[in-house]
MARBA-3410 file (N, C-alpha, C, O; in Angstrom, 1 decimal):
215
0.8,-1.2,0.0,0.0,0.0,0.0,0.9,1.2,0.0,1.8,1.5,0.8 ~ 0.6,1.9,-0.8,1.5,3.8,-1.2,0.2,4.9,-0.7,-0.9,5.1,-1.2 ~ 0.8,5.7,0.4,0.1,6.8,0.7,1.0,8.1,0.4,2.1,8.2,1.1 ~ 0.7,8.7,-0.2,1.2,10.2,-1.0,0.2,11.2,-0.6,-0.8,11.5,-1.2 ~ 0.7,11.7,0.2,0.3,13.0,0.8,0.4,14.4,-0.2,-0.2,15.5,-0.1
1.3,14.0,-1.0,2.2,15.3,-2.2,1.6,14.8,-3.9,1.8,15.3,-4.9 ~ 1.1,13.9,-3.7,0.5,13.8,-5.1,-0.2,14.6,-5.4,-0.9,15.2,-4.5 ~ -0.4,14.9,-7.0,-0.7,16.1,-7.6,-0.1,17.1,-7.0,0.5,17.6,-8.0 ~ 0.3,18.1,-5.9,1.0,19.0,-5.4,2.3,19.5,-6.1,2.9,18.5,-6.6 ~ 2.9,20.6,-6.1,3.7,21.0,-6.5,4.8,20.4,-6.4,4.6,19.6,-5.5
5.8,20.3,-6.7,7.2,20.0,-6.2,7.8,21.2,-5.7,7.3,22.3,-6.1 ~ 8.7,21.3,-5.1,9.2,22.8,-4.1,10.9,22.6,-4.6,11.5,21.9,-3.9 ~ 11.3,23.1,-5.4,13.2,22.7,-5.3,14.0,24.1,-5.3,13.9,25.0,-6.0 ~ 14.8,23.9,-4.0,15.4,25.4,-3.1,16.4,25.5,-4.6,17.2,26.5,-4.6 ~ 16.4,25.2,-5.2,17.7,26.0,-6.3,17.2,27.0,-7.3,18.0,27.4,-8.1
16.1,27.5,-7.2,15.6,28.5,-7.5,14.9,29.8,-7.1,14.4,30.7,-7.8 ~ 15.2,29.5,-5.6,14.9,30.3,-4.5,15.6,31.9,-4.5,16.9,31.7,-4.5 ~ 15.3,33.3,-4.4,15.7,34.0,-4.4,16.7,34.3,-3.1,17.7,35.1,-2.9 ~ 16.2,33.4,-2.3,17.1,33.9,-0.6,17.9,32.5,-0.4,17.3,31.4,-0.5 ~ 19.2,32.7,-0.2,20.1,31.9,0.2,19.3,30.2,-0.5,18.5,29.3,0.0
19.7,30.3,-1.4,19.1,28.8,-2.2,20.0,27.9,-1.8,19.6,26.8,-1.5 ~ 21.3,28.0,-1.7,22.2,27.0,-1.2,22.2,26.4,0.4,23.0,25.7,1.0 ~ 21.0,27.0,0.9,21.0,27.1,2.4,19.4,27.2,2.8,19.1,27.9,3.7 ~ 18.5,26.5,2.1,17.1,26.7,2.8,16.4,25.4,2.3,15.2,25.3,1.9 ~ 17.1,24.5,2.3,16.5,23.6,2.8,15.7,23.4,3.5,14.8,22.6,3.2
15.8,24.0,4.9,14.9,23.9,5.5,13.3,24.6,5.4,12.5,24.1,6.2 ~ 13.0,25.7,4.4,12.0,26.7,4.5,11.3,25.7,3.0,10.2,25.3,2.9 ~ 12.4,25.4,2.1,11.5,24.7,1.1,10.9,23.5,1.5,9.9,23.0,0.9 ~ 11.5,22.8,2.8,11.1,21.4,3.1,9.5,21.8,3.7,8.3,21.3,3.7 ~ 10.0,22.9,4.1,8.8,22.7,5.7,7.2,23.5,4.6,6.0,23.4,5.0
7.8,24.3,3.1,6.7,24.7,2.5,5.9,23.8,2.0,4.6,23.9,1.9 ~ 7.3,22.6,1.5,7.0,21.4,1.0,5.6,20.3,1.3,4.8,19.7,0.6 ~ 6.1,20.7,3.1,5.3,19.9,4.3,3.9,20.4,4.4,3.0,19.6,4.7 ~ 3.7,21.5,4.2,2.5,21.9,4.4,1.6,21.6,3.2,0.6,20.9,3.2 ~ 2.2,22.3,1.9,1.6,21.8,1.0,0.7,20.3,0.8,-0.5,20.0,0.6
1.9,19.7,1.2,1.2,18.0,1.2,0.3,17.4,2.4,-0.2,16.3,2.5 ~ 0.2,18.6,3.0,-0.7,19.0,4.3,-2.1,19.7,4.0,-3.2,19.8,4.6 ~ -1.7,19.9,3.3,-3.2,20.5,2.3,-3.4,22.0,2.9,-4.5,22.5,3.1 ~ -2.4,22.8,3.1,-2.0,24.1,3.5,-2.0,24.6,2.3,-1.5,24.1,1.2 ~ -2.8,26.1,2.6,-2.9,26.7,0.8,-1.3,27.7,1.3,-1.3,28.8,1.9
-0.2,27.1,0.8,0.4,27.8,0.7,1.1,29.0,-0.4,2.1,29.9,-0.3 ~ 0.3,28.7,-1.3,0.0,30.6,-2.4,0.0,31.4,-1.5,0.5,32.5,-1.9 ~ -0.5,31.5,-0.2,-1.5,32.6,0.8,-0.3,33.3,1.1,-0.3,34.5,1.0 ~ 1.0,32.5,1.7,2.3,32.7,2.2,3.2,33.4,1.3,4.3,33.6,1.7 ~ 2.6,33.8,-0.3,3.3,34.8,-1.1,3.4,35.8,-0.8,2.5,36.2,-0.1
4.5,36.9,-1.0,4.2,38.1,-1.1,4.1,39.2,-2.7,4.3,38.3,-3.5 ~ 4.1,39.8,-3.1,4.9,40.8,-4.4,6.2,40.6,-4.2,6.7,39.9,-5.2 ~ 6.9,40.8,-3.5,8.6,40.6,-3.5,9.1,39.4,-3.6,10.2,39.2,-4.1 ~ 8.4,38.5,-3.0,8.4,37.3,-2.7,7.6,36.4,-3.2,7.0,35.6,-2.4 ~ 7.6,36.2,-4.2,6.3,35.3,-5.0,6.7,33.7,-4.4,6.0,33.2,-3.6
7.3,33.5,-4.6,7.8,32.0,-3.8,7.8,32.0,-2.6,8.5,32.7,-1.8 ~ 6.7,31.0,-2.3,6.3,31.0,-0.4,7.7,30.9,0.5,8.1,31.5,1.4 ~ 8.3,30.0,-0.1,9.8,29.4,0.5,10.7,30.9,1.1,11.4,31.0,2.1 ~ 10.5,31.8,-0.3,11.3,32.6,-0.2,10.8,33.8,1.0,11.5,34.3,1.9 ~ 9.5,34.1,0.6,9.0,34.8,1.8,9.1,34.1,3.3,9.4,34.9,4.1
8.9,32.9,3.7,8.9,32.2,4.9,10.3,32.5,5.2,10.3,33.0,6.3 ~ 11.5,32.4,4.6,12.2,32.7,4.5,12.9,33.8,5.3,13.7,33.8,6.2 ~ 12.3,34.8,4.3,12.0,36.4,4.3,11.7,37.1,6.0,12.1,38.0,6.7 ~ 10.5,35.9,6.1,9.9,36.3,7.8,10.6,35.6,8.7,10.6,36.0,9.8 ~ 11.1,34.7,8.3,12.1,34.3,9.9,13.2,34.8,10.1,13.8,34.6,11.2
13.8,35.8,8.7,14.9,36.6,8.9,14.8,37.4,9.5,15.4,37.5,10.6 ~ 14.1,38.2,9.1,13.3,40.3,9.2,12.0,39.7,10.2,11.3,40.2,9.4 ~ 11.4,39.3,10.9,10.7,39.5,11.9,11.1,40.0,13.5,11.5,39.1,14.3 ~ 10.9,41.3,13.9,11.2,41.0,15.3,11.1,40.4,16.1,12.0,40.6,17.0 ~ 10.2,39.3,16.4,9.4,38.4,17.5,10.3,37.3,16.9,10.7,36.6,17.8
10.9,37.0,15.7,11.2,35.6,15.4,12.9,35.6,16.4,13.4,34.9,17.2 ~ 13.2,37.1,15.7,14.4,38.0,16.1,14.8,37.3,17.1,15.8,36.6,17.2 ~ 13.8,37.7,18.3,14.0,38.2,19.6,14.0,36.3,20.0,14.8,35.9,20.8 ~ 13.5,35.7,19.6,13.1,34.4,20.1,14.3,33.5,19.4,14.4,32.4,19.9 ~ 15.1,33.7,18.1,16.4,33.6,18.1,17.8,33.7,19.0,18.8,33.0,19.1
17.3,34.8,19.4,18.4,35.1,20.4,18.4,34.9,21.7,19.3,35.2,22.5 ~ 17.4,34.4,21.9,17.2,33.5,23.5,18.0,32.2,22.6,19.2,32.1,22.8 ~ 17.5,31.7,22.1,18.1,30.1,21.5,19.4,30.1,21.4,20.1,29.3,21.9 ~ 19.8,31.5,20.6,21.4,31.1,19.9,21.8,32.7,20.8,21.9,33.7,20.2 ~ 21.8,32.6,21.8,23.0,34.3,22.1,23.9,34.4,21.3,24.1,35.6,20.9
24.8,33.2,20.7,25.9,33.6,20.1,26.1,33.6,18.6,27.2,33.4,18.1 ~ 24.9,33.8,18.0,24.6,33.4,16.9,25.1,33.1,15.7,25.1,33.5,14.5 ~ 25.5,31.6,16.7,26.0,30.4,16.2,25.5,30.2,14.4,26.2,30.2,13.4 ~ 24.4,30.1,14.5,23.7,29.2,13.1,22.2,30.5,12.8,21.5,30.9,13.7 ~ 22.2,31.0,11.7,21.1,31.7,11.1,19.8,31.5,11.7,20.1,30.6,12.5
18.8,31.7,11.9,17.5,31.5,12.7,16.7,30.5,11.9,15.6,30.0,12.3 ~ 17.2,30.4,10.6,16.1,29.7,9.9,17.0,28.0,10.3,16.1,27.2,10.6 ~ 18.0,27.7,10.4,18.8,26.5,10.6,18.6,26.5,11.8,19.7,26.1,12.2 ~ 17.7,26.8,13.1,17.5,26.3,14.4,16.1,25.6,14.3,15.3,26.5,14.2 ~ 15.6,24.1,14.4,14.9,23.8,14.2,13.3,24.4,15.3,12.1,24.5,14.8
13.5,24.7,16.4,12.9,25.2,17.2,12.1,27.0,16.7,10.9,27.4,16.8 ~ 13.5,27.7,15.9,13.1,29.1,15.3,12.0,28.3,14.3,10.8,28.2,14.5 ~ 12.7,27.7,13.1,12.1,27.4,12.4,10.6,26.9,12.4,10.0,27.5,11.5 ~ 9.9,26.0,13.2,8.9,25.9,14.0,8.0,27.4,14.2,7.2,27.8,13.4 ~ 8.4,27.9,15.1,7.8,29.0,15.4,7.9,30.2,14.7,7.3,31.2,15.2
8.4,30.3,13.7,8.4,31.2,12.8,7.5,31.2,11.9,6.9,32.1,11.4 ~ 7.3,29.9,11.7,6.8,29.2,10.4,4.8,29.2,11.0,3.7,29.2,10.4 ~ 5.1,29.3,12.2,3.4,28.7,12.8,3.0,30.2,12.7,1.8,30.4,12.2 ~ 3.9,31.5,13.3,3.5,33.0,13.6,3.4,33.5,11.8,2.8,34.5,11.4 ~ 4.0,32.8,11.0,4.2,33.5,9.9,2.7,32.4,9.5,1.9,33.3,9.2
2.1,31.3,9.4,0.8,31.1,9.0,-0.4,32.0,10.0,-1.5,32.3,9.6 ~ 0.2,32.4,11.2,-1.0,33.2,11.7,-1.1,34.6,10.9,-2.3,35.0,10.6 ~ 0.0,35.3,10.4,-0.1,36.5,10.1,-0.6,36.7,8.8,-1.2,37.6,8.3 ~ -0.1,35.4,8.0,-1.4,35.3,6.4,-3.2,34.9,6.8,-4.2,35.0,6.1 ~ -3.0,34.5,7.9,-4.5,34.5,8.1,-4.5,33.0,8.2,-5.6,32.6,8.5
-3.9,32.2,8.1,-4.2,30.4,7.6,-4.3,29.9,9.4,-4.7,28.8,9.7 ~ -4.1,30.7,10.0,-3.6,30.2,11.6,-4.6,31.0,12.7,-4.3,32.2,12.7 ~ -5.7,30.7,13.5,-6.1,31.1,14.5,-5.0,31.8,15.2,-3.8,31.5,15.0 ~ -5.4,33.0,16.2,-4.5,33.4,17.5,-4.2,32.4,18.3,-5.1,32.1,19.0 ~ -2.8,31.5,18.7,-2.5,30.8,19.5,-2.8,29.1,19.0,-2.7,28.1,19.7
-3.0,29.3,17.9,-3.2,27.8,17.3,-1.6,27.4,16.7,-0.8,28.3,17.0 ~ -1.0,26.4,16.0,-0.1,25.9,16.0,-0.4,24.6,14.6,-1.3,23.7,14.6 ~ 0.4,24.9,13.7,0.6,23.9,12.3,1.6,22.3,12.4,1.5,21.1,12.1 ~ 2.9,23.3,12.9,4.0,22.6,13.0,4.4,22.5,14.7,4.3,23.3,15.5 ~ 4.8,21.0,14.8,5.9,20.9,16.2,6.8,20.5,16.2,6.7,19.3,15.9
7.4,20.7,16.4,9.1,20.0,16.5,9.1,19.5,17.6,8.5,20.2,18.5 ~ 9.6,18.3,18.0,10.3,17.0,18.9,11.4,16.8,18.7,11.7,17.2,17.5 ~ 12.4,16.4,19.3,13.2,15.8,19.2,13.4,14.0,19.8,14.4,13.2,19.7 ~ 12.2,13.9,20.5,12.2,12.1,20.6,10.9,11.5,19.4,10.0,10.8,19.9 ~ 10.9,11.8,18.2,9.2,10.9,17.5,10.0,9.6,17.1,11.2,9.5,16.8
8.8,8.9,17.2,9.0,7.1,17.2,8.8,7.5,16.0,8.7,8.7,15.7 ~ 8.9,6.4,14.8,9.2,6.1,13.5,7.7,6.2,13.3,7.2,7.0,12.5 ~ 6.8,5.2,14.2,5.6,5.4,14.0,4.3,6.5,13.7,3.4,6.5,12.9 ~ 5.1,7.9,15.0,4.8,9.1,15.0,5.0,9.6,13.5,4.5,10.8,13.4 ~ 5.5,9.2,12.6,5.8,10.2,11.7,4.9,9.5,10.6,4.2,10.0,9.8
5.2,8.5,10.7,4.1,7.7,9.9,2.6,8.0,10.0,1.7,7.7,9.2 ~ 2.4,8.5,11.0,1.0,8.3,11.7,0.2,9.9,11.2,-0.9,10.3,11.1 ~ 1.6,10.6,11.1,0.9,12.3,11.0,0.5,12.4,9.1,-0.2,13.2,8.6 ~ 1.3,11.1,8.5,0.8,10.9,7.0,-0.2,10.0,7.2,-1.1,10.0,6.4 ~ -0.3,9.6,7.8,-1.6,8.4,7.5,-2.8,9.3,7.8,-3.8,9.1,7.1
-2.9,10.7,9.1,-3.8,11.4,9.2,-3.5,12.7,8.0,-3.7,13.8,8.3 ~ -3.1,12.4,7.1,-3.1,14.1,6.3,-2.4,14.6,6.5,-2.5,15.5,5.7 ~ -1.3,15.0,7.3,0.0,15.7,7.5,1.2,15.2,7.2,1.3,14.1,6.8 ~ 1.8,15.6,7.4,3.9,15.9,7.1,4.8,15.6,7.9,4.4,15.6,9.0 ~ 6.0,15.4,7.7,6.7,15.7,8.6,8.3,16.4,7.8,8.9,16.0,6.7
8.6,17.5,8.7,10.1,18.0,8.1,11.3,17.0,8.7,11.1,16.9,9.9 ~ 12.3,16.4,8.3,13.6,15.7,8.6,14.4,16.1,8.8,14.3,17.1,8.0 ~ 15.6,16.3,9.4,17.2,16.4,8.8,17.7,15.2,8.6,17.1,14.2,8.8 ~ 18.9,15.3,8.2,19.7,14.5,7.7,21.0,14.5,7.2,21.7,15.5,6.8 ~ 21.4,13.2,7.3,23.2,13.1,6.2,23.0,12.8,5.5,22.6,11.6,5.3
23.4,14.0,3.9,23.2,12.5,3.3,24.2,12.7,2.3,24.7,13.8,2.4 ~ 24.9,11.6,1.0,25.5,12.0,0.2,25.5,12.7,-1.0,24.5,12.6,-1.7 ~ 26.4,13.5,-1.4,26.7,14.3,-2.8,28.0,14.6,-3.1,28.9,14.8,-2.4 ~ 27.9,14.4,-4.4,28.7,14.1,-4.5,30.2,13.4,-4.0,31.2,14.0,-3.9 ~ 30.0,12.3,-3.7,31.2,11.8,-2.7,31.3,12.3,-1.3,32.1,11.7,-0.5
30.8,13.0,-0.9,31.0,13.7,0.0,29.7,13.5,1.7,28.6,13.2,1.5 ~ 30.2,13.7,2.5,28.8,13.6,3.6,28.5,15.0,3.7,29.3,15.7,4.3 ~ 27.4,15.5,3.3,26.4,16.5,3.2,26.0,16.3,4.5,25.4,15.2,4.6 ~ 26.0,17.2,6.0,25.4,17.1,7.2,24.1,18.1,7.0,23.9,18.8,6.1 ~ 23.7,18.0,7.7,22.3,18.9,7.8,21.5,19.7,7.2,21.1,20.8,7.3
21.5,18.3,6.0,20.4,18.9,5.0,18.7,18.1,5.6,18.4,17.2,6.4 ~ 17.9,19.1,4.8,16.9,18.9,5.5,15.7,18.8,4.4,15.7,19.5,3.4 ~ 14.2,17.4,4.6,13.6,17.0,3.8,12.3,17.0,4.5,12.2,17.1,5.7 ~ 11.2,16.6,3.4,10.3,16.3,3.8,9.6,15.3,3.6,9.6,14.7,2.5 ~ 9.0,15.1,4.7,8.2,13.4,4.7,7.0,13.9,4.3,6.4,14.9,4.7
6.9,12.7,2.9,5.0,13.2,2.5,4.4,12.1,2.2,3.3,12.1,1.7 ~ 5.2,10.9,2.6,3.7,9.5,2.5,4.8,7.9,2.6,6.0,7.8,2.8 ~ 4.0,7.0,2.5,4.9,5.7,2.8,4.5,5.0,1.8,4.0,5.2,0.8 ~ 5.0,3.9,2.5,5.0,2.2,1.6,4.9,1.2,2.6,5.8,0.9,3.3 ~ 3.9,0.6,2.6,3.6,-0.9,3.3,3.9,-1.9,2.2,3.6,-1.8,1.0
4.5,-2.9,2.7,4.2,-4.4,2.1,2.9,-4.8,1.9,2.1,-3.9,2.0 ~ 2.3,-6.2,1.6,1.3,-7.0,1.6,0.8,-7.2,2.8,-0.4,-7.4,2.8 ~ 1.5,-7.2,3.9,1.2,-7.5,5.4,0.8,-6.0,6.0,0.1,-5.9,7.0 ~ 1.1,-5.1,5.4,1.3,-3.8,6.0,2.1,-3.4,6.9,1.9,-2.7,7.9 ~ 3.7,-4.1,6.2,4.5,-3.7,7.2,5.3,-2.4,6.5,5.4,-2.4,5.3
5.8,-1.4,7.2,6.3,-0.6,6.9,8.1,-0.2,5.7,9.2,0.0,6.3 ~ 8.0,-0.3,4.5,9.2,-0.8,3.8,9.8,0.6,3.9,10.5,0.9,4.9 ~ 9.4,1.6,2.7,9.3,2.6,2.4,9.2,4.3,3.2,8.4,4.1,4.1 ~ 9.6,5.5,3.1,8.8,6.3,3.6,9.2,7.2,1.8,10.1,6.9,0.9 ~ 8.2,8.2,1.7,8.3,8.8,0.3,8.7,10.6,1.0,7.9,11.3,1.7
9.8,10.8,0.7,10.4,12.5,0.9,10.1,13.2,-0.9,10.0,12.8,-2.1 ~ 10.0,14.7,-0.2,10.3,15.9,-1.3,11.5,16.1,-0.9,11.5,16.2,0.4 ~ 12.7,16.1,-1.5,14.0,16.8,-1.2,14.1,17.5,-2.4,14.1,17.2,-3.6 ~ 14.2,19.3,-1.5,14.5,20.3,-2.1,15.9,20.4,-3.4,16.0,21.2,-4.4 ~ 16.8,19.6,-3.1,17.9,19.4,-3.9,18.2,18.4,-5.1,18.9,18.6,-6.0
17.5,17.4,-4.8,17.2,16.4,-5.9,17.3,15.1,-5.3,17.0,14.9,-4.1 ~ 17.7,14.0,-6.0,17.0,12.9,-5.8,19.0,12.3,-5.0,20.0,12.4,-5.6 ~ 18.9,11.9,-3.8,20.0,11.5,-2.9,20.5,10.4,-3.8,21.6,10.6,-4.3 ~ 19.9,9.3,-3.9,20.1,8.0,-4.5,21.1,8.2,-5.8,21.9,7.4,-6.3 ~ 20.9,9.2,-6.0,22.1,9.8,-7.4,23.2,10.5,-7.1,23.9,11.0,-8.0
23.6,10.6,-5.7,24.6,12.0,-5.3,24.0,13.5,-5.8,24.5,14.6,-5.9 ~ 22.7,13.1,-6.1,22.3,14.8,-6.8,22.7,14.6,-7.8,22.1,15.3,-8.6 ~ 23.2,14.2,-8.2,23.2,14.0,-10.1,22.0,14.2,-11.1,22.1,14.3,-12.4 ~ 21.0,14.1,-10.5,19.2,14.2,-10.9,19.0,15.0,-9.7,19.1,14.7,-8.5 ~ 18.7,15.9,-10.3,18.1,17.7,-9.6,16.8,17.5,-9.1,16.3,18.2,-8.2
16.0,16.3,-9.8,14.5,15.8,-9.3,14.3,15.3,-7.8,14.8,14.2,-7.6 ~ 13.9,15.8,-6.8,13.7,14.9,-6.1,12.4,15.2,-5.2,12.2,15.7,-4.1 ~ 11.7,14.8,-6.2,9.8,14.6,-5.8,9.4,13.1,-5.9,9.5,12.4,-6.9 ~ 8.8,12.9,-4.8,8.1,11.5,-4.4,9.7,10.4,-4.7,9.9,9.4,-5.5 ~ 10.5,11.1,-3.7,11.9,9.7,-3.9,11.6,8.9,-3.0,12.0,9.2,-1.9
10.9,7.6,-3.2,11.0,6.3,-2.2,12.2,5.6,-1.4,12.7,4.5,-1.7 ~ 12.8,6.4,0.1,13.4,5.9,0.9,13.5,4.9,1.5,13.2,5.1,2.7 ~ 13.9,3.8,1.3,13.9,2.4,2.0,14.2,3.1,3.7,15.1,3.9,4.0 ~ 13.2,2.3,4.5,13.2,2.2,6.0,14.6,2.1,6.5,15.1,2.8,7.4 ~ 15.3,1.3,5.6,16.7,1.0,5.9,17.6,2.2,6.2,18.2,2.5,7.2
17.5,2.8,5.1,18.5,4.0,4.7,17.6,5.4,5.8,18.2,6.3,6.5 ~ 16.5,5.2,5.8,15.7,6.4,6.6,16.5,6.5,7.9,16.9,7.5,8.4 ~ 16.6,5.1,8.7,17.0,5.0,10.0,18.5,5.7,10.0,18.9,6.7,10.6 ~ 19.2,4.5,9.1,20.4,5.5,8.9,21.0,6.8,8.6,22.1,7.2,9.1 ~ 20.1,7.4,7.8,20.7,8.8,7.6,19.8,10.2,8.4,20.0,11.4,8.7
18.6,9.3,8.4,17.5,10.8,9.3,18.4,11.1,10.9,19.0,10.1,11.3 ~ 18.5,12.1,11.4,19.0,12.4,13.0,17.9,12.2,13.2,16.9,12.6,12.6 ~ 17.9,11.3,14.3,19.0,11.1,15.1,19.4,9.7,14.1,18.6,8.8,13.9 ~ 20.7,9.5,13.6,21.1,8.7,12.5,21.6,7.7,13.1,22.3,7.8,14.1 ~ 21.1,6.7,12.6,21.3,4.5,12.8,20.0,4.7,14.0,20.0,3.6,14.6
19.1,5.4,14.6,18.8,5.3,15.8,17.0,5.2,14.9,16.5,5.6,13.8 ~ 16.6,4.4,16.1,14.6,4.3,15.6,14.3,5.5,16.1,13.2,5.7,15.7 ~ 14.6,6.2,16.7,14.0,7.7,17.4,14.5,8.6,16.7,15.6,8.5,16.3 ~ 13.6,9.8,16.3,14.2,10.7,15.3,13.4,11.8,16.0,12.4,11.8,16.7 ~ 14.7,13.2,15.3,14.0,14.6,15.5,13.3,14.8,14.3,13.8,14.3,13.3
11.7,15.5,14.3,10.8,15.6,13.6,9.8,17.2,13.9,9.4,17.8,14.9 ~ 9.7,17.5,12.7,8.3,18.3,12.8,7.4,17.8,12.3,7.2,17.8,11.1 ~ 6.6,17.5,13.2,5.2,17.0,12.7,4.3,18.0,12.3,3.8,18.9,13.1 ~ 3.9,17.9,10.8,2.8,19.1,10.4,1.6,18.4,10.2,1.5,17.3,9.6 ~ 0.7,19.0,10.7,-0.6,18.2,11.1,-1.4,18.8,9.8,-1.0,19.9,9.3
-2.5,18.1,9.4,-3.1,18.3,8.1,-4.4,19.4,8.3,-5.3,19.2,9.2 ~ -4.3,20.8,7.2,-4.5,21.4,7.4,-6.2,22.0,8.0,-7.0,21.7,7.1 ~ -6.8,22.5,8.8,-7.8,22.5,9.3,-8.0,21.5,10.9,-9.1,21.4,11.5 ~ -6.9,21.1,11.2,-7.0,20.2,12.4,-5.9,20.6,13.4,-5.7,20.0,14.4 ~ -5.1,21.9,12.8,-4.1,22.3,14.0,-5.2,22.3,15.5,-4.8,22.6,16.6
END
């Protein structure tokens, strides 16, 4: 059994992103997530910013509140605000309240850092997403903290879990990136454990994006 959360949906690929395209993985994953979440993410456009990715982007840079709540996290501002998975979260939830997609005090996205393999399976089986990080290869090389999104699985005949199905913003892993495509790439369970953080481990860091109208 194949559940695709991102069928028919857009494909999202950061290499055409006006803001730091070499570096937003994370904002195309988590647009990625929502989309497949059934989040009207058009809404999240601006004029300047016609690309949601790039506006989301945009607002976790230039927002004061995102600002201010970066710098409780990172005083020494270690890593950009959009690369702290915690900012990222809450940027992302205040920036759907302020297009209107978000009640006052309601919430899209959560970040954990303990979800069971189950947990993440479970937020596609109800209609939602989940954003990843990861290691993974390109060329020859270990790529650390690149970041994807979970948008559906693969059962066996028994309904055991083989498969999980990512959008990766950069292209398809299984090639070193050699193929720039990488919409609906079928990750063997195998390789998921291995390369998702927390990596070789069944417990993983996750943002669970819940499907849209049920935050």
């Amino acid at each position: 059994m194949k559940k695709n959360n991102s069928d028919n949906k857009p494909y999202y690929t950061q290499r055409n992103n006006k803001l730091k395209p070499n570096g937003a993985c994370n904002v195309t994953s988590m647009i990625a997530a929502l989309s497949a979440a059934g989040w009207n993410v058009d809404k999240l456009s601006t004029k300047e910013f016609p690309q949601p990715e790039d506006a989301l982007m945009h607002f976790i840079l230039a927002d004061k509140r995102v600002d201010s709540y970066w710098r409780k996290t990172d005083p020494a501002g270690r890593y950009a605000p959009n690369e702290w998975h915690s900012v990222l979260a809450y940027g992302t939830n205040l920036y759907l309240r302020e297009c209107g997609l978000l009640g006052d005090g309601k919430n899209a996205v959560f970040w954990g850092e303990h979800r069971e393999i189950s947990d993440i399976q479970d937020a596609i089986r109800n209609g939602g997403a989940a954003v990843l990080s990861g290691v993974f290869g390109a060329e020859g090389k270990r790529t650390i903290g690149h970041v994807v999104a979970c948008v559906g699985f693969r059962t066996d005949e028994n309904g055991k879990l083989t498969h999980f199905i990512i959008d990766d913003s950069w292209g398809d892993y299984r090639t070193e990136y050699a193929n720039r495509n990488g919409n609906d790439i079928e990750m063997p369970l195998a390789d998921f454990i291995a390369m998702i953080r927390n990596c070789g481990q069944v417990i993983k860091m996750a943002h669970i994006v819940h499907k849209a109208g049920e935050e």
